[in-house]
C-alpha positions as CSV (number, residue, x, y, z in Angstrom):
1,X,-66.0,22.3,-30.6
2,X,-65.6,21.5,-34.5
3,X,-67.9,23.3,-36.8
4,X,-71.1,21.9,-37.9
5,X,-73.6,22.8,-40.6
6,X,-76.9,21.4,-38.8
7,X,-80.4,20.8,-40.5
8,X,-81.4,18.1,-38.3
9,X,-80.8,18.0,-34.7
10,X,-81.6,15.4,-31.5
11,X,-83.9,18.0,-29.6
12,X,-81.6,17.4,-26.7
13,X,-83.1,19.7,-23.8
14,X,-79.6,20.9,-21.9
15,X,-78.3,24.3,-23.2
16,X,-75.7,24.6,-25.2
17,X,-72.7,27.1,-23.5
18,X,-70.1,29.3,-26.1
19,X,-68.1,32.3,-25.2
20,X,-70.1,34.2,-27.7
21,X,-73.1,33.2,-29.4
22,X,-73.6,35.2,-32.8
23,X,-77.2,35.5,-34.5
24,X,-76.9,35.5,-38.2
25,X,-74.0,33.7,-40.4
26,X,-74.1,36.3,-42.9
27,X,-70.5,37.4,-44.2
28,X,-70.7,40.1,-40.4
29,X,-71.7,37.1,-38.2
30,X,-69.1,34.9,-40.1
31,X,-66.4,37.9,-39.7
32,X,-66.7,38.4,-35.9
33,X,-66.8,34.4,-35.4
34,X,-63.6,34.4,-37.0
35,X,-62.3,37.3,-35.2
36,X,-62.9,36.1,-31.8
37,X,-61.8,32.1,-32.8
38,X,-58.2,33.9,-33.8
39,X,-58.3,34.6,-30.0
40,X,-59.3,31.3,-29.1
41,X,-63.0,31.7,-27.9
42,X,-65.7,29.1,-28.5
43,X,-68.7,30.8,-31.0
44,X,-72.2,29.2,-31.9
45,X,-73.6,31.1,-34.6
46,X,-77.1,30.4,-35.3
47,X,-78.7,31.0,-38.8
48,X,-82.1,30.9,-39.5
49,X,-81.7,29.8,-43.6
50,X,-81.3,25.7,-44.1
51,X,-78.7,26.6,-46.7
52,X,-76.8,29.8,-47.3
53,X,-78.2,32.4,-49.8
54,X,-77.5,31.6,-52.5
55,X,-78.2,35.1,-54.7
56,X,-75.5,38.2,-54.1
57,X,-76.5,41.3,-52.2
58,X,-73.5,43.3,-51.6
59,X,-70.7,43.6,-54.4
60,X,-68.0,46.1,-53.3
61,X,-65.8,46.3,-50.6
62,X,-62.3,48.8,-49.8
63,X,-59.0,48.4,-49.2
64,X,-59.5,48.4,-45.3
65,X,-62.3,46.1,-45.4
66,X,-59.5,43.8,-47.2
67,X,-57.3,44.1,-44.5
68,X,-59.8,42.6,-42.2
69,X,-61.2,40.3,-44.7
70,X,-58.0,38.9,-45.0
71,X,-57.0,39.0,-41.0
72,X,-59.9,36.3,-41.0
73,X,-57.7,33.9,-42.3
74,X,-58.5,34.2,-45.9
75,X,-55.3,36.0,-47.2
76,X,-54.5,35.9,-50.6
77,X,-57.9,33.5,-51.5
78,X,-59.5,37.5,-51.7
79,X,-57.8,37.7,-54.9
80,X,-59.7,34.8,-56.5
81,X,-62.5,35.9,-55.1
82,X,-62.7,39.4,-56.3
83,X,-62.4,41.5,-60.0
84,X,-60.4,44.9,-58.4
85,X,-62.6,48.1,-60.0
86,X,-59.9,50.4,-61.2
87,X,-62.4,53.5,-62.2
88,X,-65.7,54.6,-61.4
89,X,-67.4,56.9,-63.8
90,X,-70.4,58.8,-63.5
91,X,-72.0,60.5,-66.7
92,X,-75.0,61.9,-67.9
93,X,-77.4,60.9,-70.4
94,X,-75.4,62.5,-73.4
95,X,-72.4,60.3,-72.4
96,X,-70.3,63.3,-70.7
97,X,-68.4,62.8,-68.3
98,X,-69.5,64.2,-64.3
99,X,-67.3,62.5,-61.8
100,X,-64.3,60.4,-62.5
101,X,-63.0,58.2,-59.5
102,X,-59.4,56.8,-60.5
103,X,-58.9,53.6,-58.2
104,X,-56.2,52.7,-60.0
105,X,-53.5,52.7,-56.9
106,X,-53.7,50.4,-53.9
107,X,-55.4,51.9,-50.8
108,X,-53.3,53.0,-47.9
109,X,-54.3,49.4,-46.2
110,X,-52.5,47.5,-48.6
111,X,-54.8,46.1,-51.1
112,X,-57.0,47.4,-54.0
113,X,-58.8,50.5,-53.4
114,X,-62.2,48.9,-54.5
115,X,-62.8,45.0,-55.2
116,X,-65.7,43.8,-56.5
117,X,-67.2,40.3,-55.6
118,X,-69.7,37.8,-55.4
119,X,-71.3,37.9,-51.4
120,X,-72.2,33.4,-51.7
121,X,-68.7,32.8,-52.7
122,X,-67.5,35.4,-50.2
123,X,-69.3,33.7,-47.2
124,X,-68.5,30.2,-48.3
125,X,-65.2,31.2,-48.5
126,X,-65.4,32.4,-44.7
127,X,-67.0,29.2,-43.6
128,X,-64.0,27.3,-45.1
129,X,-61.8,29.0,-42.7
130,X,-64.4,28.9,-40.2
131,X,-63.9,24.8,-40.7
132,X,-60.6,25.1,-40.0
133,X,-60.8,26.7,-36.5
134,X,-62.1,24.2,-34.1
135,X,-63.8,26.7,-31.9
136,X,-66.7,28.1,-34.4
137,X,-69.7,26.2,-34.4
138,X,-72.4,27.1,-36.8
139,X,-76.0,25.5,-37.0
140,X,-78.1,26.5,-40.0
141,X,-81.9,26.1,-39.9
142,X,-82.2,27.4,-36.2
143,X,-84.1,30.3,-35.5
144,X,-83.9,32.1,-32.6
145,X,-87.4,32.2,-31.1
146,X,-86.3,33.4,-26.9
147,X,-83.6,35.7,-25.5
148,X,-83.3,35.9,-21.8
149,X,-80.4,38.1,-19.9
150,X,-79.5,36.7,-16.1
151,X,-76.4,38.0,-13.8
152,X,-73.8,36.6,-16.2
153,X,-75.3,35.2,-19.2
154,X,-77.7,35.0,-21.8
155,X,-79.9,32.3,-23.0
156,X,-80.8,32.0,-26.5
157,X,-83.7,29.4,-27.6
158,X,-83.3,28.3,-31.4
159,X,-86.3,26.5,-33.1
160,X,-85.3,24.4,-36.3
161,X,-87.4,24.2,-39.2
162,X,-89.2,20.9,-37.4
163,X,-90.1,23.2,-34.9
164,X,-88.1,20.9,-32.5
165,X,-86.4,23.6,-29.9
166,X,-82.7,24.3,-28.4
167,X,-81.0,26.5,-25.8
168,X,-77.7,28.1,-26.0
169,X,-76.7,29.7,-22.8
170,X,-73.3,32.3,-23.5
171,X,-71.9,35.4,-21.7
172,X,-72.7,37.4,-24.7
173,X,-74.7,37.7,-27.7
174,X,-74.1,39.5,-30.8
175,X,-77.0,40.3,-33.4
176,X,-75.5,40.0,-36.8
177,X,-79.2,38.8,-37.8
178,X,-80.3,41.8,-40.4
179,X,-82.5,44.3,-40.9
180,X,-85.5,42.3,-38.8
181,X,-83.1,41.9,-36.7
182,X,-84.6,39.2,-33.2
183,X,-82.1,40.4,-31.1
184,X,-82.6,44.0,-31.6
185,X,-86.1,43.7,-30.5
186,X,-84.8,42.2,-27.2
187,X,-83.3,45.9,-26.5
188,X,-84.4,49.2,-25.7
189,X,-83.5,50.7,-29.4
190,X,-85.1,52.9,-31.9
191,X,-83.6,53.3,-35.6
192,X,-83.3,57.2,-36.3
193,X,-84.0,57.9,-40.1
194,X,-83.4,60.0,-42.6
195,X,-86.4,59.5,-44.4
196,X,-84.6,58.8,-47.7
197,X,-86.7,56.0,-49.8
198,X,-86.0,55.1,-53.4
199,X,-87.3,51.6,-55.3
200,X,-84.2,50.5,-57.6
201,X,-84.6,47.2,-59.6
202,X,-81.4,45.0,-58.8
203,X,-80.1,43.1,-61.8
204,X,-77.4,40.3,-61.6
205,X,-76.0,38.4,-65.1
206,X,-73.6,35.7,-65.6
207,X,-72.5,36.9,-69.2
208,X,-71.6,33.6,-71.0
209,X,-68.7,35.0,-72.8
210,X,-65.6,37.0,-71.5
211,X,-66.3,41.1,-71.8
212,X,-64.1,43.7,-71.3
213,X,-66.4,46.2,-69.5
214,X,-65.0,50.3,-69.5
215,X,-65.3,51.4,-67.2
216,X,-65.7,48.7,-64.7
217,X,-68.2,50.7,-62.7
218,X,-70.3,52.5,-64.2
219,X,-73.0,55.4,-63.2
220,X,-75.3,56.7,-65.6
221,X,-77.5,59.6,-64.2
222,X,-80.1,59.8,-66.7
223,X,-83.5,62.0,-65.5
224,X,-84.9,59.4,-67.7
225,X,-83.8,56.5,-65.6
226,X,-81.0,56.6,-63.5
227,X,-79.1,53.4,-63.5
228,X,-75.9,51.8,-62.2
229,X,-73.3,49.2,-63.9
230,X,-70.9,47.4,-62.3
231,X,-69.2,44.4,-61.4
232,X,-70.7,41.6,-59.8
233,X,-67.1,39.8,-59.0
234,X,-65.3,37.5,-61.1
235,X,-67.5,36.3,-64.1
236,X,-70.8,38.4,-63.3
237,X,-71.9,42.1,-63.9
238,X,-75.0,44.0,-61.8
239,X,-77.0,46.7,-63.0
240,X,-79.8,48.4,-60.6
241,X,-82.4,50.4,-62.3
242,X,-84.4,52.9,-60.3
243,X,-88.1,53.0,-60.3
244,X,-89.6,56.3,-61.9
245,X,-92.7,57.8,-60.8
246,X,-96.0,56.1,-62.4
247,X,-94.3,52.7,-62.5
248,X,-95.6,50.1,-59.5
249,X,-92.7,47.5,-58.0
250,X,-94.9,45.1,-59.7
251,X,-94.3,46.5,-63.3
252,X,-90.6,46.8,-63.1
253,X,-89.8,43.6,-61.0
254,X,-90.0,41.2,-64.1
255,X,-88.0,39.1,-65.7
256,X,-89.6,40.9,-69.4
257,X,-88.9,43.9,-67.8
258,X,-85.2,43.0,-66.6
259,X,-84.1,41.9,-70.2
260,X,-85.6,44.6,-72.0
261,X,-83.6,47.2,-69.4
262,X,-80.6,45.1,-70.4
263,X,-80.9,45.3,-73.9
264,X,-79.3,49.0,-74.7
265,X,-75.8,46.9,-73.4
266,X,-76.5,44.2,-75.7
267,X,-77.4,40.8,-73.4
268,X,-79.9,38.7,-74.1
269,X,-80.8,35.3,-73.4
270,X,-78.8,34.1,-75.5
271,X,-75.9,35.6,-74.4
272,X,-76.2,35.7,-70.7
273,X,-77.7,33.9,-67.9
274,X,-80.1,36.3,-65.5
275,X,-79.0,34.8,-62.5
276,X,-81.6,37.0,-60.1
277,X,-84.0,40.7,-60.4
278,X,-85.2,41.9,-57.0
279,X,-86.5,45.1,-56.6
280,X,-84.9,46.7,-52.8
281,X,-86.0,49.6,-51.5
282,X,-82.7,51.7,-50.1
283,X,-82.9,53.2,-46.8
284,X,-80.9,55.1,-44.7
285,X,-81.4,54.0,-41.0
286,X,-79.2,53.8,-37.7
287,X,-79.6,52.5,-34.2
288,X,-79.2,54.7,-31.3
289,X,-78.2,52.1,-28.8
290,X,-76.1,49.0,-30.2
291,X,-75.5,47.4,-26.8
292,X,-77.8,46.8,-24.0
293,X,-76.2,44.5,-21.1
294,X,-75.0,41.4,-22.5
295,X,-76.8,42.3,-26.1
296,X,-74.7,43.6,-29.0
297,X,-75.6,44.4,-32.6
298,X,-73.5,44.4,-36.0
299,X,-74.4,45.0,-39.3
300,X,-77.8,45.2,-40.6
301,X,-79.3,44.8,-37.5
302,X,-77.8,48.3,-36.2
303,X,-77.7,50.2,-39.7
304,X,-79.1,50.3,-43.3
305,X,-77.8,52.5,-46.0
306,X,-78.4,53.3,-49.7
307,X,-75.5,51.5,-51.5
308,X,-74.3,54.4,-53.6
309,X,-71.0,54.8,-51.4
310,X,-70.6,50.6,-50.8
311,X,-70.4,50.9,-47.6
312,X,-73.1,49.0,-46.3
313,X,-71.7,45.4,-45.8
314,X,-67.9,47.0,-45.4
315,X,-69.6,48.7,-42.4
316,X,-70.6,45.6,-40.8
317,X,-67.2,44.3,-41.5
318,X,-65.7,47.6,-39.7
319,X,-68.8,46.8,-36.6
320,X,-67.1,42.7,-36.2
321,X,-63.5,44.0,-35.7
322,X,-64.7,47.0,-33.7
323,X,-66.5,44.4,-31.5
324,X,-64.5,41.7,-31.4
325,X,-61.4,42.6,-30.1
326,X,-63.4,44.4,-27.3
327,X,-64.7,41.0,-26.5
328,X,-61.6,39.8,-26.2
329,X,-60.4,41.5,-23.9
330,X,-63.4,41.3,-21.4
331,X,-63.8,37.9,-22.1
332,X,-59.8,37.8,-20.6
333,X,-60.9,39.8,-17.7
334,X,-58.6,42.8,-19.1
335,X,-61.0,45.2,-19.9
336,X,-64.2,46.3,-18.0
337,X,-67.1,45.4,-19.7
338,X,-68.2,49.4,-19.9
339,X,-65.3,49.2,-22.7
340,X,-68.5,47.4,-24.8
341,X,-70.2,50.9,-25.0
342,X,-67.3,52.6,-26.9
343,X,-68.2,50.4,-29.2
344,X,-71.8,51.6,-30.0
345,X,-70.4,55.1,-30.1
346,X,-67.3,55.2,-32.0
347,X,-69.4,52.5,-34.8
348,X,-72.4,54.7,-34.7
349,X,-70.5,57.6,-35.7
350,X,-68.5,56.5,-38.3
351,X,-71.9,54.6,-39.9
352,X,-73.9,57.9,-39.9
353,X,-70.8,59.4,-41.7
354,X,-71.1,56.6,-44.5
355,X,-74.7,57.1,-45.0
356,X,-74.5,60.7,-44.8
357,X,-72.1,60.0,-48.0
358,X,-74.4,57.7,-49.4
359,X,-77.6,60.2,-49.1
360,X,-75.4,63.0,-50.5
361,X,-74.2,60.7,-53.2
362,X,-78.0,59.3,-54.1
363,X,-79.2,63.2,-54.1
364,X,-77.0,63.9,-56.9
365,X,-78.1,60.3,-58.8
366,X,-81.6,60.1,-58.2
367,X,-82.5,63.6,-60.3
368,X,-85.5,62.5,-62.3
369,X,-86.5,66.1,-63.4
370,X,-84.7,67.1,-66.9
371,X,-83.9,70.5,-66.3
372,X,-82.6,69.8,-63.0
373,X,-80.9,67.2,-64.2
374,X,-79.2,69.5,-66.7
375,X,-78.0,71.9,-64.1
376,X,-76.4,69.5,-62.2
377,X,-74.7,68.7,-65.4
378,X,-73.5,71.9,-65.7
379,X,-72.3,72.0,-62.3
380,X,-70.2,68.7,-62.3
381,X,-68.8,68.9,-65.6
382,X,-68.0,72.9,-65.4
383,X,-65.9,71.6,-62.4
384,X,-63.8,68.7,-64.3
385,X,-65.7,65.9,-63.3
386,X,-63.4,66.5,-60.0
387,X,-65.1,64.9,-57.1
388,X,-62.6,66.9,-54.4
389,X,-64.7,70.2,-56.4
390,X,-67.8,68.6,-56.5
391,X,-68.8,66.4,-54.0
392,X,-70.0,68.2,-50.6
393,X,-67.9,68.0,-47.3
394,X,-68.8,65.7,-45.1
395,X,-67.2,64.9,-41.2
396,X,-63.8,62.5,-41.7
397,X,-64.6,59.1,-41.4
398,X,-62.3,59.0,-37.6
399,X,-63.2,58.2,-33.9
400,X,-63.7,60.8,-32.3
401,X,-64.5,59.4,-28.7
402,X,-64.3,56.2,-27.3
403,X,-60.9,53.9,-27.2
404,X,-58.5,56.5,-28.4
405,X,-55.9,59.0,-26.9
406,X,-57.3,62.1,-25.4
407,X,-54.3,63.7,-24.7
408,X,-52.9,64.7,-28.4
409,X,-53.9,67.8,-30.2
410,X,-52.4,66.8,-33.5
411,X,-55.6,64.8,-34.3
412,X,-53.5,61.5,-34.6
413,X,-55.8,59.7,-32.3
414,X,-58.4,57.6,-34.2
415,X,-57.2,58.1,-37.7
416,X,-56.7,54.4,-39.4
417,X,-53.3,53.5,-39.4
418,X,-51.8,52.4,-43.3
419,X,-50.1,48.7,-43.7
420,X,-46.6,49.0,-45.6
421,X,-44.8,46.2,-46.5
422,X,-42.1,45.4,-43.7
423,X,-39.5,43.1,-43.0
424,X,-39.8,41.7,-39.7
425,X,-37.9,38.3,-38.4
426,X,-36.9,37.4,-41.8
427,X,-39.9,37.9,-43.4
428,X,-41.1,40.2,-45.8
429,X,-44.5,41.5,-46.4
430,X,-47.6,43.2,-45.0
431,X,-47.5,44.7,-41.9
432,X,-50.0,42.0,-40.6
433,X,-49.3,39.0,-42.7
434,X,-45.5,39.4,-40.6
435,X,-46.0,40.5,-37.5
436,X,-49.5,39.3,-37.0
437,X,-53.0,40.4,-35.1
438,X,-53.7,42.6,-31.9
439,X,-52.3,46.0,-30.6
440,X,-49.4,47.2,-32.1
441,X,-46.5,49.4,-30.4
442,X,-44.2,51.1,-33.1
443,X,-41.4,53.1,-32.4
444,X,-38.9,54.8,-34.0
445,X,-36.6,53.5,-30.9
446,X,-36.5,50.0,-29.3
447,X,-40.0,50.7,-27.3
448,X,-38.5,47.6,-24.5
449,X,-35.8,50.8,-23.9
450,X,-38.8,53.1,-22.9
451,X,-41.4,51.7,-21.3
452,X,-41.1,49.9,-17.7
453,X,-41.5,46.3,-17.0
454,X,-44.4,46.9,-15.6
455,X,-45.7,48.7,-18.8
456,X,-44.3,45.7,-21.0
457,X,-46.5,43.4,-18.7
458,X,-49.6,45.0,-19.1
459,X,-48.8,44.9,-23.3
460,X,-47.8,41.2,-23.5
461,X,-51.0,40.9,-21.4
462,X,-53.6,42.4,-24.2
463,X,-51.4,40.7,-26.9
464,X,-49.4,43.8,-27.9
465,X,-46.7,43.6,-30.5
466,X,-43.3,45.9,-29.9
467,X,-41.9,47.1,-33.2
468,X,-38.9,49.0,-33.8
469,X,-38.8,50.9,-37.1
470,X,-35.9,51.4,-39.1
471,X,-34.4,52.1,-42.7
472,X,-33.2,49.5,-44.8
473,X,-30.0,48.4,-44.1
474,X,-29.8,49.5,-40.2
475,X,-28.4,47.3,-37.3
476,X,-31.2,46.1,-34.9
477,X,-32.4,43.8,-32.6
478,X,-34.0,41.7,-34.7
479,X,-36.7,40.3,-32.1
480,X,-38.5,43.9,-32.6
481,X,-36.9,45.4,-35.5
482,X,-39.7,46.2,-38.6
483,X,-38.0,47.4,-41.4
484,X,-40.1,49.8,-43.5
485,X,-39.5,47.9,-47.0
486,X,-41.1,50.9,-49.1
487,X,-40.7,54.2,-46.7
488,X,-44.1,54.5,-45.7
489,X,-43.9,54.7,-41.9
490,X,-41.0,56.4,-41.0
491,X,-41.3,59.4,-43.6
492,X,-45.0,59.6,-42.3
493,X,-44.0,59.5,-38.4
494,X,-40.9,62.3,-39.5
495,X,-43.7,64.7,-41.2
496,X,-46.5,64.7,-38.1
497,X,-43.4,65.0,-35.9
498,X,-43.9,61.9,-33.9
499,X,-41.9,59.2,-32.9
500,X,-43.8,56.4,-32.6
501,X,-47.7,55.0,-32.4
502,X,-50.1,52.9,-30.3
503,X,-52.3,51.2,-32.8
504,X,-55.5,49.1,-32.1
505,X,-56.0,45.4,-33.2
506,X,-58.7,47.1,-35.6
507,X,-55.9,49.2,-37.0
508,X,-57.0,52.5,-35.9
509,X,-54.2,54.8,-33.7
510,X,-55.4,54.7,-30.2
511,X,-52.7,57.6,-30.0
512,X,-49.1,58.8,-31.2
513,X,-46.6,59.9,-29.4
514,X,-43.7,62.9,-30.1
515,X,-41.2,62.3,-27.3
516,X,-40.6,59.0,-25.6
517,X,-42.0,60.2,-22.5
518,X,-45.2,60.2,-24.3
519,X,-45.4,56.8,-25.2
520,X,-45.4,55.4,-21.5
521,X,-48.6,57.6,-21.4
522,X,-49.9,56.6,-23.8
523,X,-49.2,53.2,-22.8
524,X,-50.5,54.0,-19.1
525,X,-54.0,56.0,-21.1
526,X,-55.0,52.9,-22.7
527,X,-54.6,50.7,-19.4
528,X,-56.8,53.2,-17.8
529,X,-59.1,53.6,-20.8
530,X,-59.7,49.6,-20.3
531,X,-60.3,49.5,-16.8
532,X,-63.1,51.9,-16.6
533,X,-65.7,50.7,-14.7
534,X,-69.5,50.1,-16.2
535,X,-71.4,52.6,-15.7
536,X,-74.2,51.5,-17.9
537,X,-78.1,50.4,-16.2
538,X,-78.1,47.0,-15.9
539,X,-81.3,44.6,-16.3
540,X,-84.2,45.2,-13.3
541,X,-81.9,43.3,-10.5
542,X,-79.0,41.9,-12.3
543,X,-75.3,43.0,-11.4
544,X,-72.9,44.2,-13.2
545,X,-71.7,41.5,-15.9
546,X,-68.6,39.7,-15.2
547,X,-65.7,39.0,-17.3
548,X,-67.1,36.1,-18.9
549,X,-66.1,32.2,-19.1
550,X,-62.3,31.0,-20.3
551,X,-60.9,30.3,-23.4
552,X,-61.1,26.1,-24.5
């Protein structure tokens, strides 16, 4: 199927059939299209809006988030497409200084620690690729109106906006489709909540004249308003006022009201171009079950959180990859569809982490009482503005449970793997801008020399990669031979004591291994790990799902 962008449609009556059929074509439904067409699955993705949004939500995204952004198949377009945000300052009304966040380096993934952009050119960049793919089909102005689950599909019903309607019948559905999320409300799933509610007045400029802006973002917790700066991508800044007690949403959402807020930074009309003001009211919300048969969620749809840590759209981006290679390999028949439920788990744990961050980080901003304010002053500033000193402890962002090693007790299983630079057949560069997508085995050996042909089979099966790791400048065979360009692998492998890793298409270490024995088991964990069978409830008297159709 090519891609189409649909507003009018012939009301045919027979359903539609995808591998996957993805509600919502926001940058998460857009990302798990593309991740699944890399594998060559058909994907309808039905959007509600006749035209994309055109105002930006989300600004910020990290240096894994990159990684994946880019394993879409936008590569180096990310740079034009983002302004990277080398500090982030906090300070207090007087101007001092109470956290200083130097993102200066690039991340461990490979790319800029934190890049700033604009969300419409984002997602129009992701439906350029998504033109380019032949598999992704995307139909704008449909609305998804029915849902219903039988032995070994679903069907979808999509009205348009002439209320004309259309069925799409795939083996699963992913609900990429927000915070009213339709499909969510087709499954048996609350939203646990923290309770945490603030009002803050979004603000987003097109400044008509290059500005140098220090630092590039910018927090200012003022008792007397607290309010953020930053970067709205290339060519645009965003400042978010909070709303202070007294003051109605009606008051403060104004356009009067948005350039008199501006003025202390000196825009004006005349200077600038107020592109949008939208008040948003920042929760912090998760769903406790994020896949229910042949129902999935991503996104939105299975969490919201304050956007003080910008993590709420690079946690969707983290839910499409988690998902989709999962997918993929039940859609190939080589993983039980019970694999699907370590993906609500390990997700749901590393999203209540980010918005345990974000609630921690919005306690400390949100301080509208002076003399509170001023001991918290006192606090940060008496610590050096250090936020290793300062900010509290919270659980490491890793999987815990789910599709990763069991048997190591160096912790090594579920940490995110880095991406050096290597050389690999002649080419030089990213770890997967060489060798490419999927599961990775890295060794500081030949790994074909350790594991059995039956072992090899069951990699070249899930798409696994073989690397052998050496120095610069060592003899190898170069069919597998990764050289590590900048010393970032084999130093780190020599320090934990291992010899070699298992990593996950999603970049994550299923496992590492200290001997070479322990590779074949790891090898042999993750076969077993896949073939689990499905021990989750299934729909009043419907069967256990099957694998799901074949690839076009």
């Amino acid at each position: 199927m090519a891609l189409h962008e649909v507003r009018d449609t012939s009301g045919a009556t027979d359903a539609d059939v995808s591998d996957v059929l993805v509600v919502g074509a926001g940058p998460v439904g857009l990302a798990c299209a593309l991740f699944l067409a890399r594998h060559g699955w058909t994907v309808t993705v039905l959007e509600r809006r006749p035209e994309p949004y055109p105002r930006p939500r989300a600004v910020h995204f990290d240096d894994e988030v990159a990684r994946l952004l880019a394993g879409t198949g936008l590569g180096d377009r990310l740079r034009d497409l983002t302004v990277p945000a080398d500090t982030y300052d906090w300070r207090n009304a007087d101007g001092e200084t109470l956290l200083h966040f130097d993102w200066s380096m690039l991340g461990p993934s490979g790319w800029p620690t934190a890049s700033m952009m604009h969300q419409p050119d984002l997602e129009q960049a992701l439906v350029d690729v998504a033109r380019t793919t032949g598999t992704i089909t995307v139909l704008r102005d449909h609305t998804a109106v029915g849902l219903v689950e039988s032995t070994d599909a679903v069907r979808v019903t999509a009205r348009d906006g002439r209320g004309r309607e259309r069925r799409f019948d795939a083996p699963w559905v992913v609900g990429c489709d927000g915070a009213n999320s339709f499909v969510r409300t087709r499954m048996p799933t609350r939203m646990a909540d923290l309770g945490f509610f603030y009002d803050w007045l979004i603000v987003d400029v097109c400044p008509h004249e290059e500005r140098t802006w220090t630092p590039v973002n910018l927090q200012i917790c003022d008792p007397a308003r607290p309010t953020t700066a930053v970067s709205g991508g290339p060519g645009r800044r965003r400042w978010e006022f909070m709303r202070m007690p007294g003051e109605t949403v009606e008051q403060l959402n104004t356009a009067p009201m948005a350039w008199e807020l501006l003025t202390p930074w000196g825009l004006t009309p005349d200077n600038c171009t107020l592109e949008r003001h939208a008040v948003y009211t920042f929760q912090a919300r998760w769903a406790d079950v994020w896949r229910s048969g042949r129902l999935l969620l991503a996104g939105d749809a299975a969490h919201l959180m304050p956007p003080f840590a910008g993590q709420g759209m690079c946690s969707g981006i983290r839910d499409a990859a988690n998902l989709a290679w999962k997918l993929d390999l039940v859609l190939k028949g080589e993983a039980a569809p019970a694999v699907l439920d370590t993906y609500g788990g390990e997700r749901g744990a590393h999203v209540q982490h980010a918005i345990g961050l974000s609630v921690e980080l919005g306690k400390v901003i949100c301080v509208t009482d002076p003399e509170a304010a001023a001991l918290r002053d006192t606090f940060m500033t008496g610590r050096g503005a250090d936020p290793d000193r300062i900010l509290p402890a919270l659980p490491p962002a890793r999987l815990l449970d789910g599709v990763v090693s069991g048997s190591g007790t160096d912790g090594a299983a579920g940490v995110l793997g880095p991406q050096p630079r290597v050389c690999h057949r002649g080419r030089t560069g990213l770890l997967d801008e060489v060798v490419g997508h999927g599961f990775v085995v890295a060794s500081t050996s030949d790994p074909r020399d350790t594991l059995t042909p039956g072992r090899l089979g069951f990699l070249a099966r899930i798409g696994a990669r073989l690397l052998h790791l050496v120095p610069p400048g060592t003899p190898a065979d170069p069919e597998v031979a990764a050289v590590d360009v900048d010393g970032v692998w084999l130093p780190h492998l020599q320090s934990a004591g291992h010899i070699g890793v298992l990593i996950r298409p999603d970049h994550y270490l299923f496992g590492a291994a200290r001997e070479t024995r322990e590779l074949s088991s790891l090898v042999d964990e993750l076969a077993s790990r896949l073939a689990a069978p499905d021990p989750v409830p299934r729909p009043s008297g419907a069967p256990a799902a099957s694998p799901g159709r074949s690839r076009r």
